[in-house]
N, C-alpha and C positions, 0 to 999 in steps of 0.2 A: 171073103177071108180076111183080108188087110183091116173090115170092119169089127169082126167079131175079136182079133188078134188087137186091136186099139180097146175096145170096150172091157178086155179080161186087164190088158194092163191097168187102167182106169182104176177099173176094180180094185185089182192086188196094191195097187197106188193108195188107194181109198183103208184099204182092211191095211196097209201096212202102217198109215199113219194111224191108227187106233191103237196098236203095240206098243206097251212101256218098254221101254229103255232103260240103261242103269239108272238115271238121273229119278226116272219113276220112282224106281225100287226106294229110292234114297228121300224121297220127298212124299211118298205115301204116310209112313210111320210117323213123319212129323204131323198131317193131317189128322189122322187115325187120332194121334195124341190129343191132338187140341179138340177135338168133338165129344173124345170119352170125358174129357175134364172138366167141359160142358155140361155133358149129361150125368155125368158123378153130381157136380155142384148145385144142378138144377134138382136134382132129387133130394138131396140133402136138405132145401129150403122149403120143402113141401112135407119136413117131419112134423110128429107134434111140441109144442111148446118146453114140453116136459122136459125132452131130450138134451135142451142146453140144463136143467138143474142136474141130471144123472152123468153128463161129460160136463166133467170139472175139468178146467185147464189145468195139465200135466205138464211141469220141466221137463219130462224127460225130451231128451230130443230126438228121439226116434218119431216123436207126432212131429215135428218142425214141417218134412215135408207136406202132411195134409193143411197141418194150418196154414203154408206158405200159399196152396194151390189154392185154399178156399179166401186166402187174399186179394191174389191175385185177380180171382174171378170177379170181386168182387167192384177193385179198382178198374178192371176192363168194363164192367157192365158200364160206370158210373164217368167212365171216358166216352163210350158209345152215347149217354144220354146228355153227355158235356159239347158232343160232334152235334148234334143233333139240334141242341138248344142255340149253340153258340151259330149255326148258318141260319138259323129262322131270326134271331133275335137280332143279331150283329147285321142282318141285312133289313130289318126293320129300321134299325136304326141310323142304318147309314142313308137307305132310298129315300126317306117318309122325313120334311120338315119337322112338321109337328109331331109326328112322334118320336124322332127324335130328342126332341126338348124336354119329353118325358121321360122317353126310355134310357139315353147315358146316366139322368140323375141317380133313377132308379139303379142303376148299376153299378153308381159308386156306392150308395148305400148300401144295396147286397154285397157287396166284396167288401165292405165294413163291416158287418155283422160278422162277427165271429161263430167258429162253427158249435162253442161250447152252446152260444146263444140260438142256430137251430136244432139243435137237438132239443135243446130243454123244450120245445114246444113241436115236435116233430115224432116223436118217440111216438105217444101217446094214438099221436092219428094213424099213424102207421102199424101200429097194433091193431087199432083197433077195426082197421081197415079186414085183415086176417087172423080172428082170433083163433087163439089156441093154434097159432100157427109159426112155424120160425120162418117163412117168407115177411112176414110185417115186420121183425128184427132185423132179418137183411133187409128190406128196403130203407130201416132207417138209417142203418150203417154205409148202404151206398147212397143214400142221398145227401150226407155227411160229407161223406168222400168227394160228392158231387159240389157239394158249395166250394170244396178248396181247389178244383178243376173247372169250372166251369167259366166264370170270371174272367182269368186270364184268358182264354181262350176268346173268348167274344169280344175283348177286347182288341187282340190283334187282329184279329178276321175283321171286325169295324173300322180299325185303322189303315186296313191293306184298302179297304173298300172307298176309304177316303182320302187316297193317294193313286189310285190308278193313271198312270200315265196320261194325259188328255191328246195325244196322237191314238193309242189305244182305242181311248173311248169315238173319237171321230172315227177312226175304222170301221167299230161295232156300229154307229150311227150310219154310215155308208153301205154297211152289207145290211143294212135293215134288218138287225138284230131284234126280237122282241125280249122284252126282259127277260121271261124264262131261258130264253137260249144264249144271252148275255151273261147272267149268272153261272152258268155254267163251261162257256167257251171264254171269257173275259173274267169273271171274276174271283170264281173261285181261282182257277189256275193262275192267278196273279198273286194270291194271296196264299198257297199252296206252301214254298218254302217259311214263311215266317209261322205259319199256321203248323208244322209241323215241328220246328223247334219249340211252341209254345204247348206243343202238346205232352212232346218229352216236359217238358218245366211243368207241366201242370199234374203227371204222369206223377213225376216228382215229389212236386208238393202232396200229393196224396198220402204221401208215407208220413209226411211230419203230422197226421193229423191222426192216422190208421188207430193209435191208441185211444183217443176220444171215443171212437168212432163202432170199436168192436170192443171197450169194455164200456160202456153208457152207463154213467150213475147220476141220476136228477134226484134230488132230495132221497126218500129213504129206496128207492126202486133201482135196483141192477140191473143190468143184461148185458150178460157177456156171452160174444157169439165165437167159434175157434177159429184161430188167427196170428199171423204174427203180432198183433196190436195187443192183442191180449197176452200171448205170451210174455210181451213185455211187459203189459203193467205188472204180472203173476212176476215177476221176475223183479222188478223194482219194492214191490212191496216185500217181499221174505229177501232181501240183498243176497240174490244171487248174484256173483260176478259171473261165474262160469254159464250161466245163461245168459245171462247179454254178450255173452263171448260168441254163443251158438247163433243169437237173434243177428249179430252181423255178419256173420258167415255167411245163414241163410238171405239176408239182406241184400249179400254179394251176386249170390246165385240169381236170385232173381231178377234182378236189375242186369247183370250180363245177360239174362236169354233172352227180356225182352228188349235189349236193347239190339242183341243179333236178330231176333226173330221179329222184331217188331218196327222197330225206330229207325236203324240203321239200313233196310229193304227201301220203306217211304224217302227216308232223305237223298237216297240213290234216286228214287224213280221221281223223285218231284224234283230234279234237278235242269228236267228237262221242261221245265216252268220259269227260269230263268229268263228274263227282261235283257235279252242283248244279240245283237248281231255276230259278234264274233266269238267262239268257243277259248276256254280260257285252258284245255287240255289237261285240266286236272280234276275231272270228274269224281264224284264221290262213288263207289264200290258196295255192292253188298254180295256175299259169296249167296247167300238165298235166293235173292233175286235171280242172279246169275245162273243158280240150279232151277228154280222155277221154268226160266224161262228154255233151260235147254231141255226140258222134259217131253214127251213128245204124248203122251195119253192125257194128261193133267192140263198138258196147254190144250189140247182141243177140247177137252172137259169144261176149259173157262171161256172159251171161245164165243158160247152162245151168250151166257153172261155178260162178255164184255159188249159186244154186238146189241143186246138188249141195252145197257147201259147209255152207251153211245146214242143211240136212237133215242133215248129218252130224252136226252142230252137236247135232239134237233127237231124234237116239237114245236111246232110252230106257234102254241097258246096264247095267240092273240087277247091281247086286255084292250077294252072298250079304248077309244081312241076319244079325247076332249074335242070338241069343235071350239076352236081356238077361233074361228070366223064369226062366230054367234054374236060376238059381244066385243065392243070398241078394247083396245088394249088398258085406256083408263078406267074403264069401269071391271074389267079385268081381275084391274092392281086393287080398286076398291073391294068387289067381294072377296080376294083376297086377305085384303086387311081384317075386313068384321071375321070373317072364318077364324084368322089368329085370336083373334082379341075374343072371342065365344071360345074356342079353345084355350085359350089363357085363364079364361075367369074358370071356367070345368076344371082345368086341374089345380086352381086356388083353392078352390071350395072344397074338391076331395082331398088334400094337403092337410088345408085347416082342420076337417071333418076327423080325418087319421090323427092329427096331434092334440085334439082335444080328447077322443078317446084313450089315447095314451096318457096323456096327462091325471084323467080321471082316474085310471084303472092304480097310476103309478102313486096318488095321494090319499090310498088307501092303507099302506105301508109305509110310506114315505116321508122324512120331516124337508124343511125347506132348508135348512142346516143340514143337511145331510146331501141335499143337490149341488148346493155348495162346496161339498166337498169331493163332492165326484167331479164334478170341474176341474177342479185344481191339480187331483187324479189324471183325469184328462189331459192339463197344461204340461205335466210330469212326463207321458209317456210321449204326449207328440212332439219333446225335446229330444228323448231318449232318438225314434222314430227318425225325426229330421237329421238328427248328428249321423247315424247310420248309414242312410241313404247317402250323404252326402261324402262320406270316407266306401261305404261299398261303392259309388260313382267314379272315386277316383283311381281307384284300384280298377274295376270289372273291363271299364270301358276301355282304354288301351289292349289290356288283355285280351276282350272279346274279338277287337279288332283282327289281331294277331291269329287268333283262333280263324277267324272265320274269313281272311284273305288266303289261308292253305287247306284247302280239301284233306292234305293228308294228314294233316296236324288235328283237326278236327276229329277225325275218325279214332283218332288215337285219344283225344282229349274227352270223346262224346259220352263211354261209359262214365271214366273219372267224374263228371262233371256232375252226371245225371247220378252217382252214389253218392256222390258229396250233397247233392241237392236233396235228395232222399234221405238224406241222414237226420233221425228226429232227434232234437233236442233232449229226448228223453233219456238215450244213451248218455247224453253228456251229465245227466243230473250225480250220480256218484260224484266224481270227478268234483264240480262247483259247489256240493255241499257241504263235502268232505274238506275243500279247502276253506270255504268260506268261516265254516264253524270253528275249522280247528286253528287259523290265524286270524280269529275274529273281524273279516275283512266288512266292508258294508257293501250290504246285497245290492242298493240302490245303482251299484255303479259296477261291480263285479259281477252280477249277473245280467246287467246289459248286451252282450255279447253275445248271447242264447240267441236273441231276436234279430243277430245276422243269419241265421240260419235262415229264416223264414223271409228274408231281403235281396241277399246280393247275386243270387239266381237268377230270379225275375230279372235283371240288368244284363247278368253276363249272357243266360240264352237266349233274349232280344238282341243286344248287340252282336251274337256271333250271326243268327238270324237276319240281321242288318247287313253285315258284310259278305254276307253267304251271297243272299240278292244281288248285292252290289254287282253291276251290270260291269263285264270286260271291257265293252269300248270305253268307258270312262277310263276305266285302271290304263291300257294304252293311251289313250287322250293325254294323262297327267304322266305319264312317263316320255310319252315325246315330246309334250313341252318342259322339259325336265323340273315338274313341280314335285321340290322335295320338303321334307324338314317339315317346320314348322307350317308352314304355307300348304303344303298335303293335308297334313290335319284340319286345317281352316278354312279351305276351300274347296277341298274333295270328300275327304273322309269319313269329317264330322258331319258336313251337312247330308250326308247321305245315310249314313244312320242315325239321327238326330229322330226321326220319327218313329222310327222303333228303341231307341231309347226311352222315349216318353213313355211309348207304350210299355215297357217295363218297368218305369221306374211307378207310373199311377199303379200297378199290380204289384210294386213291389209295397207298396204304400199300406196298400189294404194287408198284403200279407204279412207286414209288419206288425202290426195292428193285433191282427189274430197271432202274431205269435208270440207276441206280449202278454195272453192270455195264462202260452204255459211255460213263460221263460221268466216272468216276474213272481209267483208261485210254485218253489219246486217243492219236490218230496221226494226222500230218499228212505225209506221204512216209515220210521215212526219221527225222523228227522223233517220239518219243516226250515223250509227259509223265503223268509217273503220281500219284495222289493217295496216299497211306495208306486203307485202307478196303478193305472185302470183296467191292465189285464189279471192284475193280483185281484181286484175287485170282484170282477167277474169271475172269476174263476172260483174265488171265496163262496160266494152269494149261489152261486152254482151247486156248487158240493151241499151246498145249507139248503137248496131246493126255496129261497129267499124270491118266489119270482116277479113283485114289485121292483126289488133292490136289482133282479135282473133286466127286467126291463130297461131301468134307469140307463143303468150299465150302457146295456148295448144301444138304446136312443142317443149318448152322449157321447161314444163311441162314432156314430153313424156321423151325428153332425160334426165332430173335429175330422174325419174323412173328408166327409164332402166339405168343406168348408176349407182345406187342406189342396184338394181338386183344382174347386173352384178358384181360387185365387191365384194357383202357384202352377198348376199342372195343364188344364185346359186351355189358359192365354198360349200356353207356350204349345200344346196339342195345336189350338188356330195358328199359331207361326207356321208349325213344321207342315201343317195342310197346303198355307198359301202360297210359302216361297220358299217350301223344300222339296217339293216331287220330283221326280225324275223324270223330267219330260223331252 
C-alpha cells in the first residue's frame, strides 16, 4: 500500500511539473511570435524574382512594420552566420602558429574592404546561385550585413582566446582537458561577456550599412529588397522628411525589443562567466530571463536541450597526441624551423600570385597617374581616420569605464547606446547637406564627423565590455590599499581594459574606413556633396559600375588598414597579450 500510495505521488509529481503555469501563459506567445516570423520570412525568400519589380517600396508607414520584421530577420540570420564564423575562425587563429600569421592578416584586410566593395562582386554570385529566385537577393543582402558584423566579433573572441588567464589554462592542463572540452568549459566561457557586448556593437553596426545593403545598385542593375534600408534610401531620394521621421521611430522599436528580448537575457546569463572569486552584488537583470526561468512546462521543454548541449560539451574527442620522445628536442626546434620557413615561402608565393593578378586585371582601366592619385585619396582619409579615433579615444574610454564598473548604469545606458550605434549616417545627410550648401562650408572638414558614427562604438562597447569583466577582487584589492586618482587609472583600470580597448579600437579602424565610404559622398535628392578622400572614391566609381577604378579603390584601401595595424595596433595588441592579463 505505502508502495503503490509513493509510486501515484511520483506520478502526480511527474504529470504536475509538465503543467504551465502563468509564466507559461506569458512566455508561450513570445515563442509562437518569433517562429511565425521565421516562417513568414522564410517564405517570402522562396518567391519569384519578379515580386521585388511588382512591390515598389511604399512611404506609406502602415508597410514599416513588415519591412522592419523582414529586417530584422535578415540581420539575425547574418549574426547567426557571424557566431558561427567568428568561433571557427577566431580559434583558428588563436591555437594554430602558422595560421595564425595568415589568418589575423587576412582579417585586417577583410574588415578593410568596404562593404560597397563586396557587394559590387557578390551580388552577381548570389543570384546566380538561385535564379529567378529572391533567396539569392537576400543572401546578398545578409552577406552584406554579414561583412559589417562578422569582423568585430572575431576579433574579440581571438583576443579573449589570447588572454586567458595562465592559472586558468594550468587547471584545464591538470583536469586533462582535451581541446574540444577546453574550448568549450575554458574558452569560450572566458570570452562570453566581451563576446557578447561585441555582438550588440556588431548588431549595431549592421544598421549603418542596412541601406547598401537592401537597395544594391552596381553600375546599371538595381535590387531592392523591402526593408527599413530601403525605406530609407526611397525616403532620401523624393526628400521626405516625414519619412525619416517614421524610419526612426521604427529604428526605436526595434532596437528596444531586441535589446529586451535579446541582448539584455545573454548579458544577465553571461555574467556568471565572470573571472573572480568574490561576487560584486550588482548583477545584471533581465525580466525575460527571469520569466523564462520561472516557467515551469518551457523549462522542462529546454531541459533535454540543455542536457544534450552540456554532454556535447564533455566529449572526450581525443586528437592524435605528438610523440615528443621520437626525436631529440634540437632536432625538434629544427623541423620546426624548415616547416615555418615552407610555410613562409607558400604564403609569399600566393600573395605575390593575388597581387599580380590584381595588378593586371586593375591596368586594364587604369593610368599610373591616377594610382597616384588614389594614394593621396588614401593619405586624406587615413588623417581624417587617425584624428577620429584619437578624440573618440578620449572621450569613450573614461566613459566606458564609468559605464561598465555599475551594472545598473549600464542596463540603463545599454539601449541608448546600442540606438545611437545603430544610427546610420544616412539620417544625418539632410541636416549636413542642407548646411553645408547653404553656408558654403567645405565638405572636406564638415563632413568628417559622419565617420564617427562608424568609430567611437567599437571603443565605447569594448571598453564597457572590459570593465564589465573586470574581476571584483581586483576592484577590492585597490580599494583597500586605497589606490585612487590618478594612480587607479595607471595601474588598475587602464591596464585592465587596455586589451579590449585595442581590440576596439583596430575594429573601430576598419569601421572607419567603411564609413568614409558614405560619410565622404552624401546625397540628399538631386543635392550632391562630396569630400576629397577615398571613401568618395569608392563610392563614386561604385555608382559608375567603374570596376577597375573599384578595385583600385578597395586594394588601396586594404593596404593603408593593414599597414595602419601593423605598425600602430598589433605592437601594442603584443603588449596587452604579454604583460596585461589578468593573471
Amino acid at each position: 500500500m505505502e508502495f503503490s500510495f509513493s509510486l501515484n505521488r511520483t506520478a502526480n509529481a511527474s504529470a504536475w511539473r509538465l503543467l504551465p503555469n502563468g509564466w507559461d501563459f506569458v512566455a508561450f506567445p513570445l515563442i509562437i511570435g518569433l517562429i511565425a516570423m521565421a516562417a513568414i520570412g522564410f517564405h517570402q525568400t522562396l518567391a519569384p524574382m519578379s515580386t521585388l519589380k511588382t512591390q515598389v517600396i511604399s512611404l506609406d508607414p502602415s508597410n514599416l512594420p513588415e519591412y522592419a520584421m523582414r529586417t530584422t530577420l535578415r540581420m539575425l540570420a547574418a549574426m547567426i552566420a557571424s557566431l558561427i564564423f567568428t568561433l571557427t575562425y577566431g580559434t583558428l587563429a588563436a591555437k594554430s602558429r602558422r595560421a595564425e600569421k595568415v589568418l589575423v592578416p587576412i582579417l585586417d584586410i577583410l574588415q578593410s574592404v568596404p562593404v560597397l566593395g563586396y557587394i559590387s562582386f557578390t551580388v552577381t554570385f548570389f543570384l546566380s546561385l538561385f535564379p529567378g529566385r529572391v533567396l539569392g537577393a537576400e543572401l546578398a543582402a545578409i552577406f552584406a550585413i554579414w561583412t559589417s558584423q562578422a569582423w568585430n566579433m572575431t576579433f574579440s573572441f581571438y583576443q579573449s582566446l589570447r588572454t586567458v588567464p595562465r592559472d586558468l589554462d594550468e587547471v584545464s592542463k591538470g583536469f586533462h582537458l582535451t581541446p574540444w572540452q577546453r574550448f568549450w568549459k575554458l574558452d569560450v566561457p572566458f570570452s562570453m561577456p566581451g563576446l557578447i557586448w561585441n555582438m550588440m556593437m556588431s548588431m549595431s553596426g549592421g544598421w549603418f550599412f542596412v541601406v547598401a545593403s537592401e537597395a544594391i545598385t552596381v553600375g546599371n542593375k538595381t535590387i531592392t529588397l523591402p526593408g527599413i534600408g530601403a525605406y530609407l534610401a526611397q525616403a532620401i531620394a523624393e526628400k521626405n522628411l516625414h519619412a525619416i521621421g517614421w524610419v526612426i521611430l521604427s529604428m526605436t522599436v526595434v532596437i528596444l525589443a531586441y535589446d529586451q528580448l535579446l541582448f539584455r537575457p545573454l548579458v544577465a546569463w553571461a555574467d556568471k562567466f565572470r573571472m573572480e572569486t568574490t561576487s560584486s552584488g550588482n548583477a545584471p537583470e533581465s525580466w525575460l530571463l527571469d520569466m523564462l526561468r520561472r516557467t515551469r512546462l518551457i523549462h522542462q521543454m529546454l531541459k533535454p536541450m540543455g542536457a544534450l548541449l552540456a554532454r556535447t560539451a564533455r566529449l572526450p574527442m581525443h586528437t592524435p597526441m605528438r610523440d615528443t620522445t621520437r626525436f631529440p628536442n634540437a632536432q625538434r626546434q629544427k623541423w620546426t624551423r624548415v616547416g615555418d620557413i615552407i610555410w613562409g615561402i607558400l604564403v609569399l608565393l600566393l600573395t605575390v600570385y593575388v597581387v599580380y593578378r590584381v595588378v593586371a586585371y586593375v591596368r586594364t582601366g587604369v593610368t599610373l597617374d591616377e594610382v597616384g592619385h588614389v594614394f593621396v585619396l588614401g593619405l586624406i582619409t587615413l588623417l581624417r581616420v587617425a584624428v577620429l579615433i584619437a578624440i573618440s579615444s578620449l572621450v569613450w574610454v573614461p566613459l566606458g569605464v564609468l559605464i561598465g564598473l555599475r551594472p545598473a548604469l549600464a542596463e540603463k545606458i545599454q539601449p541608448l547606446a546600442q540606438f545611437l550605434a545603430a544610427f546610420p549616417a544616412n539620417l544625418l545627410f539632410p541636416v549636413f547637406v542642407i548646411v553645408i550648401v547653404k553656408f558654403h562650408l567645405n565638405p572636406d572638414i564638415w563632413l568628417s564627423p559622419l565617420i564617427v558614427l562608424g568609430t567611437q562604438w567599437y571603443i565605447l562597447f569594448n571598453v564597457i565590455a572590459g570593465a564589465t569583466a573586470y574581476p571584483n577582487d581586483y576592484k577590492e584589492a585597490a580599494t583597500n590599499f586605497r589606490i585612487r586618482g590618478w594612480q587607479w587609472w595607471r595601474q588598475a583600470m587602464l591596464p585592465g581594459v587596455f586589451p579590449y580597448y585595442i581590440t576596439g579600437a583596430i575594429t573601430a579602424s576598419g569601421g572607419a574606413w567603411n564609413a568614409s565610404i558614405v560619410s565622404e559622398f552624401v546625397q540628399w535628392g538631386d543635392t550632391k556633396v562630396a569630400a576629397h578622400g577615398l571613401g568618395a572614391y569608392i563610392a563614386q566609381t561604385t555608382a559608375a559600375g567603374d570596376f577597375p577604378k573599384i578595385i583600385l579603390g578597395i586594394a588601396v584601401m586594404s593596404l593603408f588598414v593593414t599597414l595602419f595595424n601593423r605598425t600602430l595596433w598589433r605592437p601594442l595588441y603584443a603588449y596587452a597579450e604579454s604583460r596585461l592579463r589578468l593573471d
